[in-house]
Structure formats: structure tokens, C-alpha cells
Steps between C-alpha positions, in 0.01 A plus 500: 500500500311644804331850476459694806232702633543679803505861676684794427770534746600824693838521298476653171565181289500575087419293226730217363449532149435872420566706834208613598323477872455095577138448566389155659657239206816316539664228308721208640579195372429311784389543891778691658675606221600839497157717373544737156217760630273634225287762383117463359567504159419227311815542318737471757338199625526323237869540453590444870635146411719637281697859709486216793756270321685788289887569592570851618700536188233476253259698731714811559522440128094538479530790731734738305302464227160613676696790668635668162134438306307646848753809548472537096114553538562694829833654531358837359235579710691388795763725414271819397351382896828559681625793270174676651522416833844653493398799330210563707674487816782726396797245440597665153872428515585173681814590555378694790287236625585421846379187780261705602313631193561143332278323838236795402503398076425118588238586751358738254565189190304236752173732418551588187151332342667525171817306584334223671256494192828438287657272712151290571519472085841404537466232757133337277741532183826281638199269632325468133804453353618206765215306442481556099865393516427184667172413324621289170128574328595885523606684223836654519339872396 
């Protein structure tokens, strides 16, 4: 096993273990294998060895599970977010919602501080639940 520290690079690069930004860990298994980059916590770190080796299979598997227990903690104020965005900015009836006034709602959603509250909570939920999932010493509740 060969941990990595290095620098950030200028393309975004996430997490992979729970998603989140890559900061300057990686995990290889030997010198010019391909690099897993990582995040700073602890947690992730530690279970590097194990997301490195996993089939795609078992991770997607992982995945779907984190999505539907983050958008059940989040789904509601994400959708109160964008149900007020479209209110506020006149788009009542979306059947009359044309290119146009759609451009101006996503613009408008990109600002919203509440939305990217929600979704912020969204993304640190799907990460918790990631690295609980893959932690054997976690409890399943």
C-alpha cells in the first residue's frame, strides 16, 4: 500500500470514497498504479484500501443506498427551495414555461442561499452515509 501526498490539482478532482472535493491524499497500491484521490477525513482514509479494490457492481450498490437515505433527509427542503424560486419569479403554471423564462429560473435557483443550503446537506449526507456503509465498526442506525 502506498499513500500519497501531493497538491491539489487545477481540475476539480472529488473524493473516492464519499464524493466530496479530493484534498492532497491518494491511495495506490503500488508506484504507478492508478491513484484513488481522497478527502481529509480520517474516515475515508482509512477505507481507501477497500473502494480501491471494490467492483463497480457492489459500489453503485453502496451508492444507491447513500442517495435514497441523503435525498430522504433532504428531499424536502430541496423541494420547498425550488417550489420558491419558481413562485417568486412568477413561473406559477409550468405549462407556460418557455426557453427563455426556464434559463432565467436556474440562474435565479444557482443563488438561491436556501437551495444550495439543502443541497450542501444533501451532498455531507450521501458522504456520511458512504463512509458509515463501508466502515464494518459502524452501526447500521
Amino acid at each position: 500500500m502506498t499513500v500519497l501526498f501531493g497538491r491539489k490539482t487545477p481540475v476539480p478532482v472529488i473524493c473516492g470514497v464519499c464524493g466530496r472535493g479530493a484534498g492532497a491524499h491518494g491511495y495506490a497500491l503500488r508506484d504507478y498504479s492508478r491513484v484513488l484521490w481522497l478527502c481529509d477525513d480520517p474516515g475515508c482514509v482509512e477505507q481507501a484500501s477497500k473502494v480501491y479494490n471494490m467492483k463497480t457492481r457492489d459500489l453503485n450498490d453502496y451508492e444507491r443506498k447513500a442517495f435514497n437515505e441523503a435525498i430522504g433527509h433532504s428531499a424536502d427542503a430541496i423541494f420547498e427551495s425550488v417550489m420558491t424560486v419558481l413562485w417568486e419569479h412568477g413561473a406559477q403554471n409550468l405549462n407556460e414555461l418557455d426557453a427563455d423564462k426556464f434559463d432565467q429560473l436556474k440562474r435565479a435557483a444557482t443563488q438561491n442561499e436556501k437551495l444550495q443550503e439543502a443541497m450542501a446537506y444533501f451532498q455531507n449526507a450521501f458522504a456520511y452515509s458512504l463512509r458509515r456503509q463501508l466502515d464494518p465498526s459502524q452501526t447500521p442506525f
